[in-house]
N, C-alpha and C positions, 0 to 999 in steps of 0.2 A: 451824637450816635444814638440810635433806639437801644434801646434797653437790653433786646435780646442782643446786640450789638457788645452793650457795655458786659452783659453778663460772660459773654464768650472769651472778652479778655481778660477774664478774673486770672488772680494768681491762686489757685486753691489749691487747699495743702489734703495731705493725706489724710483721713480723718478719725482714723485710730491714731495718727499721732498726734492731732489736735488737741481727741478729748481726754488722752493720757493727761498732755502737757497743760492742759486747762485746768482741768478736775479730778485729776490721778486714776480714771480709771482704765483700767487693763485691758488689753485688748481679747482675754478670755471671757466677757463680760458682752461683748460689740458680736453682732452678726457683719460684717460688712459686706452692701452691696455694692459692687465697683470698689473706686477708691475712695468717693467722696459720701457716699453715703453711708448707715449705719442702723443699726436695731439696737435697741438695748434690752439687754436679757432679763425676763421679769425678777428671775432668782436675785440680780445685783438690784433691780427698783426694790422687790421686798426689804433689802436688806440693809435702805435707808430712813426705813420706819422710824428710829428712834432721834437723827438729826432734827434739830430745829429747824424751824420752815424760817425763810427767807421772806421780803415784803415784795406783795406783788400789785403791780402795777396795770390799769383798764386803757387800752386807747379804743376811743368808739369815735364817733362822726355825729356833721347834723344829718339831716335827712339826703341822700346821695341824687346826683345831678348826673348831665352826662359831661357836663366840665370836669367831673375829678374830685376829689376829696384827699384821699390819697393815706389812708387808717392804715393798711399794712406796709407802706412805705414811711411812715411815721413811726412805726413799731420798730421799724428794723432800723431805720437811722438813730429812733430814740436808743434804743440797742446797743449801739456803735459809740455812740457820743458816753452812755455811761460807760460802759469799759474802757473809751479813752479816757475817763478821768481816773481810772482804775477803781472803776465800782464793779461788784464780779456779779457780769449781769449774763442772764439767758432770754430768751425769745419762746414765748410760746406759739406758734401760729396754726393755722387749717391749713388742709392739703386743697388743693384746687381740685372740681368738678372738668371732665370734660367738654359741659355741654356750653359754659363761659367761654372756654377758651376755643373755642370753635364757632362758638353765638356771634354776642355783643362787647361782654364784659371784661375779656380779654383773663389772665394769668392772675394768679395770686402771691407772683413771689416779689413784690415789692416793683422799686420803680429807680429809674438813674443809677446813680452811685449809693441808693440804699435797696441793696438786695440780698436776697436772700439766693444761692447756685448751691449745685447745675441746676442753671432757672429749666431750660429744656425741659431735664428727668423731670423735677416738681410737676411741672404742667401736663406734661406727657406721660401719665401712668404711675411715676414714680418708683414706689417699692409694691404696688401690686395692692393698697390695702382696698379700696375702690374696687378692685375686681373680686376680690375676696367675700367684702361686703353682698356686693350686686350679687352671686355666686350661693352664699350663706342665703338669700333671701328667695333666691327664684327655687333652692330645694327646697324650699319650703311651698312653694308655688306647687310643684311637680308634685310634692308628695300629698299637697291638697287636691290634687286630681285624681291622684292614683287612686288615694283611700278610695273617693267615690265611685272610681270606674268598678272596683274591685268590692261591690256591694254596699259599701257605706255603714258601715257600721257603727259610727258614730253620729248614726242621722244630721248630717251636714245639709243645714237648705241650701243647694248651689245657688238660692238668689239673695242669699244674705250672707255672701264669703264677703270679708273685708280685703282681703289681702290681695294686692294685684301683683304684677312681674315687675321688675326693675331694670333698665339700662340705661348706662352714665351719659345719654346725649339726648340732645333736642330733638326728640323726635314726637312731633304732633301725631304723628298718620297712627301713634300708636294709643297714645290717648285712651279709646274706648275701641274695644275687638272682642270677635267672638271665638270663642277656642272652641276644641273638641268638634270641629267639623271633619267630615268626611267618609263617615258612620260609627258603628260601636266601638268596632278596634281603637279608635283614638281620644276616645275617652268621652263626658258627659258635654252636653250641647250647652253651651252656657255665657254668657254674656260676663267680657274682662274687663284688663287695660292696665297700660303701664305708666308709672309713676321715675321720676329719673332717680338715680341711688341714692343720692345729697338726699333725698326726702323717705330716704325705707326707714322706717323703726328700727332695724338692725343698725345703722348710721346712727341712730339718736342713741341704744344702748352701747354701743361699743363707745361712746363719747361719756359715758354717763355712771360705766360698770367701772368700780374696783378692782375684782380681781378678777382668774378664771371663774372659778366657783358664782360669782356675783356675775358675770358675763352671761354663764350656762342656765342660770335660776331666773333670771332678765326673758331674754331667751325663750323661756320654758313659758312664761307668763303671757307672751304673745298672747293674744285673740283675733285667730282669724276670721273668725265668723261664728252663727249661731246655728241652733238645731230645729227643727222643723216648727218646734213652740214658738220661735219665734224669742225667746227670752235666756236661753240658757246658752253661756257661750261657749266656745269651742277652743282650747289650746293649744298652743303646739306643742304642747308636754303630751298631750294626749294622744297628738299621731307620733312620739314619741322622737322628734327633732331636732331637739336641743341639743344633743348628744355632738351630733354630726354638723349641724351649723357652728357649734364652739369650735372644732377642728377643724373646718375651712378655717374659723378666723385665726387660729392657731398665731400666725407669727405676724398678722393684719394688730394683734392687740398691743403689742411689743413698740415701743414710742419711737420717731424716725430721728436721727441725729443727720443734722446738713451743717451749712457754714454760712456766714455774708460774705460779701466780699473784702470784707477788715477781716474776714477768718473769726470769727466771734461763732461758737455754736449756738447754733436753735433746734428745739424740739418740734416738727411740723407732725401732726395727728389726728387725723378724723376732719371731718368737715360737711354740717349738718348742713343743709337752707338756713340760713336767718330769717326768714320771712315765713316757710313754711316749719321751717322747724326750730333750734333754738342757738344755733349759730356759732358754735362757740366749739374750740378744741376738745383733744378730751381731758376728762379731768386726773387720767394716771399721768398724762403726759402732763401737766401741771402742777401737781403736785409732788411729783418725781422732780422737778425745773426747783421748785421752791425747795427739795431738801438739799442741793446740788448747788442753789446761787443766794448769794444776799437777797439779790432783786429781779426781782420773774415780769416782765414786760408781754403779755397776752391781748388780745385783739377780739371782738365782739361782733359780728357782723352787721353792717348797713349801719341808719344813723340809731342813736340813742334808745329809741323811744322801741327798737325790735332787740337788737344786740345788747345792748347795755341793761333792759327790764329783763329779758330771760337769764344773762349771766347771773343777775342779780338774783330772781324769784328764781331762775329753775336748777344752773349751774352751782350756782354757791349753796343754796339752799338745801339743795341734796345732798352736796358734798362737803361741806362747812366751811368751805376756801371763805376768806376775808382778805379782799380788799383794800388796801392802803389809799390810794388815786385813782382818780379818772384822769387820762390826757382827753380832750373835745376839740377833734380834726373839724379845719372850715378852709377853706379855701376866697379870697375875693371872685375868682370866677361864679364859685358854689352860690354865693351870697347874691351878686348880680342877677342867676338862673331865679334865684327865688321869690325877686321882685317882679317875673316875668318877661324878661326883655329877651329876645331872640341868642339863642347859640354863636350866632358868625359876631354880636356885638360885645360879646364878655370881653374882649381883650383892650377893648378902650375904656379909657379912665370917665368915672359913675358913678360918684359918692353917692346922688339919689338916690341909685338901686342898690346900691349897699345899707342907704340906711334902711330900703323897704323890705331886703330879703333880711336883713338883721334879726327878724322877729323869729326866726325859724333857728339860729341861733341862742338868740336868747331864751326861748321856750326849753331847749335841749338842755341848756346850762344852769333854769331853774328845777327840772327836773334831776337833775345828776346831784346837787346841792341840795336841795329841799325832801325830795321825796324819796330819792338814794340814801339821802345822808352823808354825800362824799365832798372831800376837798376837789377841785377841778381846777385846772390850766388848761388854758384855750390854747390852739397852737392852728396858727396860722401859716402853712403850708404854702409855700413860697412859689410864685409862678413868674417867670420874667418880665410877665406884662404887668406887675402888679405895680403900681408907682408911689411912690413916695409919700404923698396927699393919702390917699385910699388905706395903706397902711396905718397913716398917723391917725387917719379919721375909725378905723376900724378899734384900734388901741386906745379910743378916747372910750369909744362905745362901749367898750369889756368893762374899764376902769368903772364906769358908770354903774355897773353893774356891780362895783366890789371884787372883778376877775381880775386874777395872773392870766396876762395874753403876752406869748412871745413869739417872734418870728422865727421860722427855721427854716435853711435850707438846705436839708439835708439830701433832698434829690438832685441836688447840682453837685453837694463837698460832703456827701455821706457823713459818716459821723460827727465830724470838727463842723459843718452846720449847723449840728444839732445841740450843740455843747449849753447854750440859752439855755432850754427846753430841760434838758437836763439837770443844770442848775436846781431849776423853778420845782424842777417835780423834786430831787433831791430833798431841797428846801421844807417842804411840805411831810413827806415818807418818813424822816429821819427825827423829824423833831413832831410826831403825833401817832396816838396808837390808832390800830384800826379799828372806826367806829364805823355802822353803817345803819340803812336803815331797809325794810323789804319795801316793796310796793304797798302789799295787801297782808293781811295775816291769814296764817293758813287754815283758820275756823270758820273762814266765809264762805259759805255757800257757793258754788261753782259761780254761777250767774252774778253774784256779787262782787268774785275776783276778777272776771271779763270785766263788768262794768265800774269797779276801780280804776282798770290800767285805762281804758278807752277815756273816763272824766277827766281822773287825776293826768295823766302825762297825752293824752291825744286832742284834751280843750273840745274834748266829746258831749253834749249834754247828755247824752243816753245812750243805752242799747237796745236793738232789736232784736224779735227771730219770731217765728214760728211758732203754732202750739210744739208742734211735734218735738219740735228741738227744745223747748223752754220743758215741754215734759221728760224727756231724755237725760237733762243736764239735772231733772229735779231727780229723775231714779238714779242717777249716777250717787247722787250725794251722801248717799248709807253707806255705800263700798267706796268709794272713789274722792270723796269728799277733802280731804284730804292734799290730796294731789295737787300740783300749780298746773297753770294758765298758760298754755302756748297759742298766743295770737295770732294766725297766716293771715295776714296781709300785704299789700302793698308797699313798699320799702320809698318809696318815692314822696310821700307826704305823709303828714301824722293822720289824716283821713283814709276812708278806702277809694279817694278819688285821687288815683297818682296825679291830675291836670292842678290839682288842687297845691300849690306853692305857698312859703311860708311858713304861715300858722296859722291854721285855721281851726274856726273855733263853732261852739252850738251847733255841730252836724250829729250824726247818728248813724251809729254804728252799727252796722246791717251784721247779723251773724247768718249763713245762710248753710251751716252745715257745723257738728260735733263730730271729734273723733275721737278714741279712746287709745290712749297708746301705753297699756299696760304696762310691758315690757320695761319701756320707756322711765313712766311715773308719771306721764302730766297728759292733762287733757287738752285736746286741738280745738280751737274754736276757728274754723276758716272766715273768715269775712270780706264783703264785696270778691268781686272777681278775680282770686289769686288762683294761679294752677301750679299741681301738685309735679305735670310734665312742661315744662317749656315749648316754646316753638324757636325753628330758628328764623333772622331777619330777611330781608330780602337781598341783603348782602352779607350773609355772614362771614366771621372771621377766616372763617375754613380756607377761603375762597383767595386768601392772599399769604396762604404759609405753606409752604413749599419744603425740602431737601433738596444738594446738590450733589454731585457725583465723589465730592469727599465724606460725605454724612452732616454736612454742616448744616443746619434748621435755619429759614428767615421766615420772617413774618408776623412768629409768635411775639404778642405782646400781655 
């Protein structure tokens, strides 16, 4: 059966009486939406401030192929496998974007028999916080117009607004546009363009903020742009917006409670870009999981080297989370793709290109160990065409390395496949404190922290840019200095060349644009050609997901 298949025949239980019977708490504490869904009220998060936190657990990937990988389907089986052993475990995961699940990249609620339902709601809107988001950000759009039509009194250069519109889809044709046409009545003539919501700064704070108070003060610090100097920048505190973007996100901040199909609860919330932004859930919803379970199982986006370096510098960093493990998702398909051989041949048996895509592996797995500082289990994500030879050969290779490598199949027998895997990370968590290590330290110079991460974990000899950008990032350094490193690049190799497979090494790291994401906390360094709005394919997924006349959804994967 397809997934959305397997999802539809779940047994899912009511889920105020799940999380009573799970973790005692009361259903005056729960917003419920529908039956299966839930908000948890910040009043009862506050008020587990003083609980010990629980150890939490990293699953990240090598660098992502169009064979699979399979990171949030590992999350949720690893998930499943610890509560069947009776370890009292939660799931932290991201909510999915629209514009995947209508692209290329398909759903983010897991895969088989390890999922996370109602896969549908997940993928489909959900609980609204995504509109909420996009919503909170484009008033901010609108009220950057107004001000100006309305004299401008806070000398706004309209050709140096930072701030574009936002909508959760693939939509190219939106890209770059010109508003305020048609004459005065509709406001200043002036050159746009939209950015998809996974990538507003309002997604990056709402993942990143505390509380209200910390959400509203975030918020306030936006910089939309500058003043006709040309130097002095512009807040949204100052068109005084902060107020009314925290009350859209009013109950968007409030953590989602869903189920697997084992009925095990997860926390899904927020869901930045990992490529453009920093990919990771948010962190109340986090740490709210960690005061709640032993063991908090979280997910990083794309492979290692985007997901796993921002959890670390930008995620943990801000918020003091420590880490326990890494799990490091591979796949024999993934590894095949890396050695270059064609898509239609991964499914025939190719130790060769297993040993050649190996390097993209092993690069991921001394970075999570060496430059992390973390213990890692490799987990080799189980495909039917994998054979028996390929396996042994793959499990020789980790050893080699000094790795725990286990097989799981938790996409075919959800949790009870995953039980290995479990073990292994057990093994590890329970008998070691958490020790970790950052990428960079945070007294280097902007341009020093870029060119850390691109040496140390991308096998980068250097970096590039621009006077303009290398003088930008040098004024940044008084105010902003501080701050960590958000890389946008390409998610498909450790280069800006996605063609680029493996591991590649002595290239040069193009920076071709800085961003300041105050709000936020960290500085964007875009590099080679990553966009901020997607396009969709030539066949996107849209094109094969349907409703019938019961309300039944096929298609979505």
């Amino acid at each position: 059966m397809s997934d959305i298949e397997i999802a539809q025949q779940a047994n899912m239980k009511p889920i105020i009486d799940l999380v009573k019977q799970q973790y005692g708490i009361d259903a005056q504490h729960l917003d419920p939406i529908g039956h299966y869904k839930a908000k948890m009220s910040l009043e009862y998060v506050n008020s587990l401030t003083d609980k010990p936190d629980g150890k939490l657990i990293l699953v990240t990937a090598i660098s992502p192929t169009p064979a699979g990988e399979g990171k949030t389907t590992t999350t949720v089986g690893l998930g499943d496998a610890m509560n069947r052993l009776k370890k009292k475990t939660m799931m932290c995961l991201r909510e999915p974007s629209l514009g995947p699940c209508f692209g290329v990249k398909g759903g983010a609620a897991g895969g088989g028999y390890a999922q996370i339902v109602p896969m549908e709601d997940i993928n489909l809107h959900f609980t609204g916080d995504f509109h909420a988001i996009g919503v909170a950000h484009n008033l901010l759009s609108a009220l950057i117009d107004n001000h100006i039509h309305h004299g401008n009194e806070l000398d706004i250069d309209p050709r140096r607004i930072q701030w574009k519109r936002v909508v959760d889809m693939n939509d190219r044709a939106l890209r770059n546009i010109v508003v305020g046409m048609g004459g005065a009545a509709n406001g200043y003539l002036r050159e746009d363009g939209f950015d998809i919501v996974v990538a507003s700064e309002v997604m990056a704070i709402l993942c990143l903020a505390t509380s209200r108070a910390d959400l509203k003060e975030r918020l306030g610090r936006i910089i939309i742009g500058y003043k006709s100097d040309k130097v002095t920048p512009v807040y949204a505190r100052d068109l005084k917006a902060q107020g009314a973007m925290a009350a859209i996100l009013k109950d968007a901040f409030k953590p989602n409670l869903v189920q697997t199909l084992e009925n095990n609860i997860a926390l899904i919330h927020g869901g930045p870009f990992a490529n453009i932004a920093h990919g990771c859930n948010t962190v109340i919803a986090t740490q709210t999981a960690l005061k709640l379970a032993d063991y908090v199982i979280t997910e990083a986006g794309f492979g290692a080297d985007l997901g796993a370096e921002k959890f670390i510098d930008i995620k943990c960093r801000l918020s003091g989370l420590k880490p326990s493990a890494v799990v490091l998702v591979a796949t024999i398909r993934a590894l095949k793709f890396h050695s270059g051989i064609a898509k239609e041949q991964l499914n025939k048996e190719n130790i060769a290109a297993i040993e050649e895509g190996f390097a993209n592996l092993e690069r991921h797995y001394y970075n999570i160990t060496q430059h992390y500082g973390l213990p890692c289990v490799i987990c080799i994500n189980h495909f039917s065409f994998d054979t028996d030879a390929e396996i042994a050969f793959l499990k020789d290779k980790c050893a080699n390395l000094g790795a725990t490598c286990v097989t799981s199949k938790h996409w075919a027998k959800g949790g009870a496949g995953a039980e290995d895997l479990a073990k292994a990370v057990l093994e590890i968590v329970d008998n070691r404190e958490p020790s970790f290590s950052y990428v960079y330290d945070e007294n280097l110079s902007l341009w020093d922290k870029i060119e850390t991460i691109a040496t140390k974990l991308y096998g980068a000899a250097g970096i590039n840019a621009n006077a303009q950008i290398k003088a930008q990032l040098s004024a940044w350094n008084s105010d902003y200095g501080k701050f960590p490193v958000c890389i946008a690049k390409t998610q498909m190799s450790f280069s800006t060349n996605p063609l680029a497979k493996g591991a590649p090494y002595d290239h040069t790291l193009e920076i071709r644009d800085v961003r300041l994401a105050n709000g936020a906390g960290f500085i964007v360094a875009i590099a080679g050609d990553i966009m901020t709005m997607p396009g969709l394919p030539k066949s996107p997924a849209a094109e094969r997901i349907d409703i019938d006349d019961d309300g039944r959804i096929t298609g979505l994967f």
